[in-house]
C-alpha positions as CSV (number, residue, x, y, z in Angstrom):
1,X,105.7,-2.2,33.7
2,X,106.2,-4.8,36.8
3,X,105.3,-3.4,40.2
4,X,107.2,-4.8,43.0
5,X,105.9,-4.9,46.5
6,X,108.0,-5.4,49.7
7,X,107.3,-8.4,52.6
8,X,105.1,-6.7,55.7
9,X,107.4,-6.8,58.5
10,X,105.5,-8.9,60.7
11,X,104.8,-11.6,57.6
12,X,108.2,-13.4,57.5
13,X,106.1,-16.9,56.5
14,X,103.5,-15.3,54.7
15,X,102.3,-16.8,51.3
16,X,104.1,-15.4,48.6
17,X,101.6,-14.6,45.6
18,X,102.5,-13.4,42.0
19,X,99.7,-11.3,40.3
20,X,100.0,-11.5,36.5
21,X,98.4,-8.1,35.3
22,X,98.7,-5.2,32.9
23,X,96.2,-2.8,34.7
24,X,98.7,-1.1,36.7
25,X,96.0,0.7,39.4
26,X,94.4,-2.9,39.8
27,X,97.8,-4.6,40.5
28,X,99.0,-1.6,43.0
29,X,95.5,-2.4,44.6
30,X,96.3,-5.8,44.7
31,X,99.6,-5.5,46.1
32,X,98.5,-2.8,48.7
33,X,95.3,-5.0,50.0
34,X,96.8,-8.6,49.8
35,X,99.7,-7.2,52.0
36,X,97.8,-5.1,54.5
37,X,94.9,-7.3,55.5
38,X,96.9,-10.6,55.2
39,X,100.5,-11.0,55.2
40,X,101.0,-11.9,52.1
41,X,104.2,-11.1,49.9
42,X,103.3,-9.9,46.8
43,X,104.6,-9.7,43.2
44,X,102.8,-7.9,40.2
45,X,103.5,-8.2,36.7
46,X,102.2,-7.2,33.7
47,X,102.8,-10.0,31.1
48,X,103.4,-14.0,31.1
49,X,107.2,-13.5,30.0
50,X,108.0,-11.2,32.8
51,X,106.3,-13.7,35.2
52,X,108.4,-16.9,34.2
53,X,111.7,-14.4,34.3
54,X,110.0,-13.9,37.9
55,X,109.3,-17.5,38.4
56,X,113.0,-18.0,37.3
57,X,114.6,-15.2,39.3
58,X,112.3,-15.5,42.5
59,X,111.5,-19.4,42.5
60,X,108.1,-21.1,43.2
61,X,105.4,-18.7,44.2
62,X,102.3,-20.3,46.6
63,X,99.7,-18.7,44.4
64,X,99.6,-17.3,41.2
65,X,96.6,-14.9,40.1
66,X,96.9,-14.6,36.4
67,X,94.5,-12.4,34.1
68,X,93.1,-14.2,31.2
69,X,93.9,-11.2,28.8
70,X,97.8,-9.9,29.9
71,X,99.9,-10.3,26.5
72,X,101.5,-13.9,26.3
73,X,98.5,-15.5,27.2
74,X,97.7,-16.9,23.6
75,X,94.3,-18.6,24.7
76,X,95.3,-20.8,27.0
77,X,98.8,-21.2,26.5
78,X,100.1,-19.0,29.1
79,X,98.7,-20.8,31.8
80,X,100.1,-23.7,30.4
81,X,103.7,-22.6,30.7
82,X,103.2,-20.6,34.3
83,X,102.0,-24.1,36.3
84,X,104.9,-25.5,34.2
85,X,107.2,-23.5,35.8
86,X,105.6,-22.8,39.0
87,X,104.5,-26.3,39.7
88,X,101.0,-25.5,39.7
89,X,99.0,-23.4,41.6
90,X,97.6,-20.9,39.1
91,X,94.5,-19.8,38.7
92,X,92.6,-17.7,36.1
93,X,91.8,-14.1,37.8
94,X,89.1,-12.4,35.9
95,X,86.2,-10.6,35.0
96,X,85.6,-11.9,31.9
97,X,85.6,-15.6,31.1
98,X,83.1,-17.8,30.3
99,X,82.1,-21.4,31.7
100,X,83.9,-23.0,28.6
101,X,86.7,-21.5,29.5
102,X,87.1,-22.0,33.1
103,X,86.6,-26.1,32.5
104,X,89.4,-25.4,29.8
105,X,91.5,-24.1,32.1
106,X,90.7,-26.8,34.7
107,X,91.2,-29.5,32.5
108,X,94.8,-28.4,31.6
109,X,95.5,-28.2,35.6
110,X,94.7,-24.6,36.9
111,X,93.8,-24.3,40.3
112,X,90.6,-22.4,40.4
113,X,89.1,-19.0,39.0
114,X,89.0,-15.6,40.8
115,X,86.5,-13.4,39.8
116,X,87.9,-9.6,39.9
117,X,84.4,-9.3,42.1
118,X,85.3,-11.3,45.1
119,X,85.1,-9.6,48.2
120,X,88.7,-9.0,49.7
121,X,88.1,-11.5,52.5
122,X,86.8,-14.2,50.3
123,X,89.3,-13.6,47.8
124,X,92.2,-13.8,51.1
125,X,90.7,-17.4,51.4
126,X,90.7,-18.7,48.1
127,X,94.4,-17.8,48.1
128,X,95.4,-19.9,51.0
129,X,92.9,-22.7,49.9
130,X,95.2,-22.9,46.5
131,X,98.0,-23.2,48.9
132,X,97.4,-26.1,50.2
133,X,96.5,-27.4,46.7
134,X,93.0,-27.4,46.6
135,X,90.8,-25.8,43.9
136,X,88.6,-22.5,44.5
137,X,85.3,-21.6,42.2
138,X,83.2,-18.9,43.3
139,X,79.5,-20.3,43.8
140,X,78.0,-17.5,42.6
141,X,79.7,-18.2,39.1
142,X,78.1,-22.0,38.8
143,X,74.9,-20.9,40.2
144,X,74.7,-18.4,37.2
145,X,75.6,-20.9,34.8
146,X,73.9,-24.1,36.3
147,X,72.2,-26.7,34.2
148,X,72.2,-29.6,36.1
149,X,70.3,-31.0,38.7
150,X,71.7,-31.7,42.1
151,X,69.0,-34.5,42.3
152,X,70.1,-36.2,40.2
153,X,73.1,-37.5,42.3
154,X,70.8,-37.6,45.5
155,X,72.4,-34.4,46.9
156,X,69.8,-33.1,49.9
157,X,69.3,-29.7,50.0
158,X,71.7,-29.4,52.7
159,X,74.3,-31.0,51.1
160,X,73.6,-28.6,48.1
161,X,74.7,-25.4,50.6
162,X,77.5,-27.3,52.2
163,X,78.9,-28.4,47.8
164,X,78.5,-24.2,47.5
165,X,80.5,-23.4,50.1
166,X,83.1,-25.3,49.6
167,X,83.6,-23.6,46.4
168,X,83.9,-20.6,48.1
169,X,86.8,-22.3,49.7
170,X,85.4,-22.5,52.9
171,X,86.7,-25.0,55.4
172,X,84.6,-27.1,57.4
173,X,84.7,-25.6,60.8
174,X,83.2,-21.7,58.7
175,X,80.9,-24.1,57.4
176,X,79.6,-25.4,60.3
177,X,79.1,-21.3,61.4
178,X,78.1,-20.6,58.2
179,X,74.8,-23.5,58.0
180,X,74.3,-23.4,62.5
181,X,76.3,-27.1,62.0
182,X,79.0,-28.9,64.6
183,X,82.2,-29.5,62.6
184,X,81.2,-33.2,62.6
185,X,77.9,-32.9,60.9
186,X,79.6,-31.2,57.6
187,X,82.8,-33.4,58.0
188,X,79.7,-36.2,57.3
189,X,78.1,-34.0,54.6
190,X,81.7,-33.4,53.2
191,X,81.9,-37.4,52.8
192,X,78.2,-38.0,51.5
193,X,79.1,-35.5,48.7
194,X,82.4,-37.4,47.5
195,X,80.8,-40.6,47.7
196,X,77.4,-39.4,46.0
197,X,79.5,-37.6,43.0
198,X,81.7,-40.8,43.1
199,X,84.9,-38.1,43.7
200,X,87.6,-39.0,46.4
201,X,88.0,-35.7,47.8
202,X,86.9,-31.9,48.1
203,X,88.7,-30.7,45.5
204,X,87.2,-33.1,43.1
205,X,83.9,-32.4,44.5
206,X,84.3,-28.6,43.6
207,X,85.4,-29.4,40.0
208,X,82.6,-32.1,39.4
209,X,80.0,-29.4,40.6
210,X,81.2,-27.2,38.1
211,X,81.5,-30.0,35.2
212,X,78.0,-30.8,35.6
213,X,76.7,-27.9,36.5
214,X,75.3,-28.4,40.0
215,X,74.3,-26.0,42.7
């Protein structure tokens, strides 16, 4: 069954998202949160075939949020055709993938994973970090699955909290509140990083951290 959920009022501009879902209470939850504490004008589905009639019907959405396990997925393949016909910005939104999936679905161009866990705020970010075409990965996850070592590319320690954060989707100035740093200091910790994991940007920082399994 799709679930539909009206624009807030005062959220004319907000970031239209499209949650791909068959767990009806979760996506009512979704719709009800994402739209209270930010704005946002959401779309639940429960299936990839209803999403690309949505996609088709609605057009682009800013962010999709798609489940790894909703029928029409077929491994991987579902993601394949959503960023297809959104354009990108899709990223996996579970509770139950593994590392190898996750790189999977970031070599074939998804924008991140969401873990079901993420605090509402956190999870707020992540969605207008994707918006702006960057990629979010929760730290927690790569710290669980870590098997590299961060010395290896002659990351200090305080570039190692400043890499985590930024796969939290942090920007730099709640960085800089986050560490007790001036904007300045992680914009120059932001560059170090890039340079150090021979990336040209944050997004490519956050998926070579992953890759390699840094933090």
């Amino acid at each position: 069954m799709d679930i539909q959920a009206s624009r807030s009022s005062t959220a004319q501009d907000s970031l239209s998202v499209l949650v791909v879902d068959d767990h009806t209470l979760l996506a009512e939850t979704m719709i009800a949160s994402l739209t209270d504490n930010f704005g946002f004008s959401v779309v639940a589905v429960g299936d990839v075939d209803a999403a690309l009639e949505t996609i088709s019907s609605h057009g682009d959405f800013d962010v999709i949020l798609l489940d790894y396990d909703v029928p029409g997925m077929d491994a991987l393949q579902g993601l394949h055709r959503l960023k297809k016909a959104n354009d990108g910005r899709v990223v996996l939104f579970s509770g139950t993938v593994n590392r190898t999936t996750v790189e999977l679905a970031l070599d074939q161009g998804a924008s991140g994973f969401m873990p079901k866990t993420l605090p509402l705020r956190t999870l707020g970010n992540a969605i207008r970090l994707v918006s702006d075409g960057e990629v979010f990965l929760p730290s927690e996850f790569m710290r669980r699955t870590s098997g590299g070592d961060a010395a290896n590319f002659g990351l200090k320690q305080r570039e190692q909290r400043v890499l985590a954060l930024l796969c939290e989707g942090m920007q730099n100035k709640e960085i800089g509140r986050e560490l007790g740093l001036d904007e300045v200091i992680v914009k120059m910790d932001v560059k170090s990083i890039c340079r150090k994991l021979d990336v040209r940007n944050r997004t490519q920082a956050v998926i070579a951290a992953l890759k390699h399994g840094l933090l």
